[in-house]
N, C-alpha and C positions, 0 to 999 in steps of 0.2 A: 283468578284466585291466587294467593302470596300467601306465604306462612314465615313470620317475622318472631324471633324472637325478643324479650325485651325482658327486663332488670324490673323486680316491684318497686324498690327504692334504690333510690343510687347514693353514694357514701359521700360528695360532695354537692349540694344543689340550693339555688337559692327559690326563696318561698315570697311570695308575693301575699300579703294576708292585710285584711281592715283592723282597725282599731281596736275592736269589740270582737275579734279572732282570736286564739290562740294556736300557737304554731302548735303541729304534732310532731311529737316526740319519733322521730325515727331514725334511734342509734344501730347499730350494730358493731360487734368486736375486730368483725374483718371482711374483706369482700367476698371471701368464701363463702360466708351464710347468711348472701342476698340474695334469692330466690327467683332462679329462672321462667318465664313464663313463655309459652308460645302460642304467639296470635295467629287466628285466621280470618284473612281478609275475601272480600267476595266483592269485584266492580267490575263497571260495564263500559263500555263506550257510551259518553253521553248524548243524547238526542231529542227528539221533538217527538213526543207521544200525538198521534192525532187523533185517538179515540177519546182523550182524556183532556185533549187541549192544553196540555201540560208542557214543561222541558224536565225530561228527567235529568240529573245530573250525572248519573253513573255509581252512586253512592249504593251498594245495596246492605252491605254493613260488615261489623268487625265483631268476632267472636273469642274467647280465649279458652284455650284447652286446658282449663280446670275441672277437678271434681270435688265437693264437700264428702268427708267420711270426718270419723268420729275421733277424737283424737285420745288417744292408746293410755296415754299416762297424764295424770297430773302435773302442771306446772303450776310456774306462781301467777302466770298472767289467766291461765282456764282451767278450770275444773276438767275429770277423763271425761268423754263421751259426749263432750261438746262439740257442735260442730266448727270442721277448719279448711279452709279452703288449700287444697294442694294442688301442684302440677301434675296434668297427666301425662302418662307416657303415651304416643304418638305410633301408632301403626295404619296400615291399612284399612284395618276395618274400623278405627275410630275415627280415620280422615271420611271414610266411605259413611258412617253412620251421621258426621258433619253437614258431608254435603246433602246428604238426603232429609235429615230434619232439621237444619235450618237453614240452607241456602235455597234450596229449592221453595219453602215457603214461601223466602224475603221477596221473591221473585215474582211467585206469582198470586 
């Protein structure tokens, strides 16, 4: 298990997009208010399932420690009380309530 953090958007990147794409809009004023996020990863030693006849790869999956709540005041891009997706804060019992509902399912 690895806990990674990562940037939602980054201030300079290029965007690979078809024809019939439109690139999205993602400015911001300054790198202060791009928005942290922290992943959790869950892998395994890859191997040969032989109940299953299978290879698993080790891959069991990637989660991020968000929570949607409601958002407080109106702006120009949502109306209050719409939902937003925020960064949660990270402790122990939110790693602990992680590993229990969803790593343990991926798993078995």
């Amino acid at each position: 298990m690895k806990e990674q953090n990562s940037l939602k958007a980054r201030v300079k990147k290029k965007f690979y997009v078809y024809d019939d794409e439109e690139v999205a809009a993602r400015s911001v004023k300054s790198k202060h208010f791009i928005t942290k996020v922290m992943f959790f990863a869950a892998v395994a030693w890859p191997r040969y399932d032989h109940t299953r006849k299978t290879f698993f790869d080790g891959k069991i999956g990637v989660w991020p420690f968000v929570e949607v709540v409601a958002a407080k005041q109106t702006s120009r891009n949502r109306p209050k009380g719409a939902p937003v997706t925020m960064p949660q804060n990270v402790n122990s019992d939110v790693y602990k309530s992680f590993v229990l509902d969803k790593v343990v399912p991926a798993i078995c």
